[in-house]
ZAPAVEX-960712 format. One record per residue (C-alpha): x, y, z; residue in three letters. Coordinates in pm, whole numbers, plus 50000, padded with zeros to 5 digits. Layout:
BEGIN
XYZALA/...
end
This chain:
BEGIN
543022889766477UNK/542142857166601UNK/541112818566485UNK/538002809266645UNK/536552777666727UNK/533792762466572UNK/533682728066643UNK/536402714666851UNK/537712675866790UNK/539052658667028UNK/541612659667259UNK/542292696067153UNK/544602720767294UNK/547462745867239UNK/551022734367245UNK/554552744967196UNK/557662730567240UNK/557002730267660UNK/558432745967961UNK/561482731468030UNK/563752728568344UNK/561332732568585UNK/561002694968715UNK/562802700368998UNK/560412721269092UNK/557362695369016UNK/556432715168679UNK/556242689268422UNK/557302702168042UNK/554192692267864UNK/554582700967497UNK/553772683267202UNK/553142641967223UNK/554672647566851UNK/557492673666900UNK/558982660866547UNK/555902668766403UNK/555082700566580UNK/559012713266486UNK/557932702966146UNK/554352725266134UNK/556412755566233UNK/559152754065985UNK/556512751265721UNK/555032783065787UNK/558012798165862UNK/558082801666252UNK/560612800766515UNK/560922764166645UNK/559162775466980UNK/556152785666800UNK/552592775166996UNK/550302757866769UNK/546942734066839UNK/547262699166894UNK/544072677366824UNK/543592639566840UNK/541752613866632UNK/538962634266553UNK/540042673066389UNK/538402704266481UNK/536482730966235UNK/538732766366290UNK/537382800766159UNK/539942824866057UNK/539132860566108UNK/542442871665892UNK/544412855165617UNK/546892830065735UNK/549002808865577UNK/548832771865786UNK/550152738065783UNK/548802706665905UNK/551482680165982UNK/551582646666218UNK/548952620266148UNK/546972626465860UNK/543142641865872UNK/540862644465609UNK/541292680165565UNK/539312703965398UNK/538192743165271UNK/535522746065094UNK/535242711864971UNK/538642711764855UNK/540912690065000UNK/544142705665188UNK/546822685665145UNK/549032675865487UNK/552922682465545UNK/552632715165302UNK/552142751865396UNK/548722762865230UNK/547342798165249UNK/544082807765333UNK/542232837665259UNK/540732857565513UNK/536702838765620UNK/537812806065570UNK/536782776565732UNK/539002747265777UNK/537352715965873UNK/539342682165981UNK/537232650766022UNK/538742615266162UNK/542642608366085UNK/543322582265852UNK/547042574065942UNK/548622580666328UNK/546002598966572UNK/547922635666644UNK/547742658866431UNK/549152700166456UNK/548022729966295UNK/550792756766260UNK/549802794166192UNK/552552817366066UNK/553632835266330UNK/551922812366625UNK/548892814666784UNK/549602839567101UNK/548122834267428UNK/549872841867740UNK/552822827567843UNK/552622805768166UNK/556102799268312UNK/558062808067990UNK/555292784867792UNK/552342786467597UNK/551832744667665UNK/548272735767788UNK/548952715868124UNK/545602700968133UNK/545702686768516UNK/547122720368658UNK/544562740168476UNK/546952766068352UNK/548942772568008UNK/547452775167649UNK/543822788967686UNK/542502790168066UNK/544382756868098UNK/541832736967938UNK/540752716667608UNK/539332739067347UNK/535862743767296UNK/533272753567051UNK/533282794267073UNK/536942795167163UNK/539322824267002UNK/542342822166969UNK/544902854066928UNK/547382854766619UNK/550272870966568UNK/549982913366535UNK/549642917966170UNK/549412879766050UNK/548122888165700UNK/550732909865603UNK/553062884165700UNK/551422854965600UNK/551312868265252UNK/554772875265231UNK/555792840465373UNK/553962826565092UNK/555072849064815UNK/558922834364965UNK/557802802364862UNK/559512787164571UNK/556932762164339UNK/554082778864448UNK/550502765164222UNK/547042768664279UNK/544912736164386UNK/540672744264308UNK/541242773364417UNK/543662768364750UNK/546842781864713UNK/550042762364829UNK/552792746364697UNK/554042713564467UNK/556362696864751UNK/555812685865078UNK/557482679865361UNK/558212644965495UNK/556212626565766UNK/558822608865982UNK/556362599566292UNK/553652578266133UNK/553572546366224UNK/554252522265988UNK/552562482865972UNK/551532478366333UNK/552732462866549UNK/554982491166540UNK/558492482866697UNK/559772509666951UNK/563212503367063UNK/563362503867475UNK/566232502767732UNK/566132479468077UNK/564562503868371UNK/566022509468690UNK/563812484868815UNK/564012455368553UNK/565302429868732UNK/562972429668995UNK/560322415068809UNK/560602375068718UNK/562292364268464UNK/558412354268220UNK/557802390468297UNK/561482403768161UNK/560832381367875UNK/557262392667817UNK/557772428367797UNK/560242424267516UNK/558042394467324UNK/554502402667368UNK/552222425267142UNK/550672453167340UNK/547882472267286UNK/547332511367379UNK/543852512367602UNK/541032532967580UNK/542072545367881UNK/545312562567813UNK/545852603867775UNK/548392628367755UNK/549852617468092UNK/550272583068011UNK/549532553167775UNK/547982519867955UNK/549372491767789UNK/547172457767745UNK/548742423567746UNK/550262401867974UNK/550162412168337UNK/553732416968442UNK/555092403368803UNK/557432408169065UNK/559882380169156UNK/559142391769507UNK/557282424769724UNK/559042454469743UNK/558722491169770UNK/560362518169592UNK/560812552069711UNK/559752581069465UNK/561842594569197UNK/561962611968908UNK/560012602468590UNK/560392612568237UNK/558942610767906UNK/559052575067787UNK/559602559068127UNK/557182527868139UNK/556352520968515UNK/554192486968600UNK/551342497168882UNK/549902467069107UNK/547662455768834UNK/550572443968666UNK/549942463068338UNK/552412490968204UNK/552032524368153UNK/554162544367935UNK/554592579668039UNK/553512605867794UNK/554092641467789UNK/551842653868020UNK/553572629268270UNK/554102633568636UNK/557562648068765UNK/558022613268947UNK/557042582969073UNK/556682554069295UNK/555832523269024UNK/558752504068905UNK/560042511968638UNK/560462483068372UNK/561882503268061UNK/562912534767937UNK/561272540467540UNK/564582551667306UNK/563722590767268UNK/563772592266915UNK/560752563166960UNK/558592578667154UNK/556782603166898UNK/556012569066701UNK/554762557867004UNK/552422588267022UNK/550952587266682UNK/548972550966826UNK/545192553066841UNK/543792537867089UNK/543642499567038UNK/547052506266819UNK/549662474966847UNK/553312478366958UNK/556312453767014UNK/559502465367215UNK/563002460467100UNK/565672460067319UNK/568452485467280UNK/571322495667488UNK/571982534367614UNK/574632537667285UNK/572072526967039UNK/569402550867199UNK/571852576167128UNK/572112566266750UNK/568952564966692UNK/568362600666825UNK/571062615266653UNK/569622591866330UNK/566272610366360UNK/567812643266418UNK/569712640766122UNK/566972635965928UNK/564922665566074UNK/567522688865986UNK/567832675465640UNK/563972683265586UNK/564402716865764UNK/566992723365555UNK/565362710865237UNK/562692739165240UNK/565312768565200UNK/563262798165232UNK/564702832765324UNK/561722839465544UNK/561802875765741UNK/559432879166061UNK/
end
């Protein structure tokens, strides 16, 4: 059985959690811009954490489903609908066989996932299912997904998705669509803008002058038009060297925020390159960065500065509360 593409939004491809450990090798992970959210998708439908789901941006796609399947929509939120009736985001909703889902524009954050009960199953690439759009392989054919596109599900996924819904305590029926009275909660959205994201000194921070330390940490940027998976171009004040040098390359990561000639910095995304010859003004806090990813373009963001320790807080913070909502659902689900 398979999901098949009828119209495809934007920016739309199949992700799991990424292929990891590979960098030295110039593989970069990919995976979700939104692995919180993504984690989050798969628990709801009771998948493995590893689970491949589709990843869309800003605009949502219209999905066919040639089988029953019980679903979830989590990260930003879409209108969201089958039928006419609304589905509601953060909840796991099943949806008889010949239904048509159909996301339009996202009204809060600009990434959204769609989690299937027992994950959508193309071929493995290096231990991964993660589209890697500018190597052309992972996901389906390496590429964003287009009208026509199916999709394979997991062997058997209406037996299964039937039972993972009959698991499910609070269950009630919505016009029709069947899902549940509690939700999950949405800890990536970004709040007021100009969202704060908390940001160590790079390697490279004190070779820029002392306005341009200043203004990295005081200015309000704004995420370009021009910014993708690989990397978000900042706009604001054009940042300066105290004086000309040159930096060998070396290894990049998600986060890192390297300053090109131009003077305006980009903040590495998950698609990013395995390293780099731009110095590098700041590394984003990791528990930050899938806030940082739920901007739409033209989206406003200050930096905070934060020391190595507090980074570490702040992950373990946001970890904490992960697990609390994973723990929350309590389902004996079986595969």
């Amino acid at each position: 059985m398979s999901l098949r593409i009828i119209r495809p939004g934007l920016l739309t491809t199949v992700q799991d959690r990424g292929r990891h450990g590979l960098q030295h090798l110039g593989v970069v992970p990919c995976g979700p811009m939104d692995p919180v959210a993504l984690e989050l998708a798969n628990a709801l439908v009771g998948n493995r954490d590893g689970e491949a789901a589709i990843e869309f941006t800003v605009l949502g796609p219209e999905i066919a489903f040639e089988a029953d399947a019980l679903i979830s929509l989590c990260g930003a939120l879409f209108e969201a609908n089958v039928g006419g009736v609304p589905v509601p985001a953060n909840r796991p909703v099943f949806l008889p066989k010949n239904s048509v889902l159909r996301t339009g524009r996202a009204l809060l954050g600009s990434r959204g996932y769609l989690a299937v009960a027992g994950g959508i199953a193309t071929e493995p690439v290096l231990g991964s299912r993660s589209t890697y759009l500018p190597a052309k392989f992972g996901g389906l054919e390496g590429r964003l997904l287009r009208a026509g596109d199916a999709l394979p599900l997991s062997e058997g996924i209406s037996s299964l998705s039937l039972k993972r819904y009959g698991n499910l305590e609070n269950r009630k029926v919505m016009a029709g669509l069947r899902t549940v009275g509690w939700s999950a909660p949405a800890l990536t959205l970004p709040e007021r803008e100009p969202i704060t994201i908390h940001a160590m000194e790079g390697r490279h921070h004190a070779h820029f002058d002392a306005a341009s330390q200043r203004a990295f940490f005081e200015a309000t940027w704004k995420v370009s038009p021009d910014s993708n998976r690989m990397g978000f171009r900042l706009v604001g004040p054009v940042l300066a060297r105290a004086e000309a040098f040159e930096i060998l390359s070396e290894p990049a990561c998600f986060g890192t925020v390297q300053v090109p000639a131009n003077g305006l910095p980009i903040a590495l995304m998950a698609d990013h390159q395995t390293t780099g010859g731009y110095p590098k003004i700041a590394e984003i806090a990791a528990a930050d960065v899938p806030r940082l990813a739920q901007l739409a373009p033209g989206g406003s963001v200050q930096f905070a500065r934060c020391t190595l320790e507090q980074a570490g807080e702040l992950r373990r913070a946001l970890r904490q509360r992960v697990d609390s909502a994973l723990r929350s659902l309590a389902w004996d689900y079986q595969a």
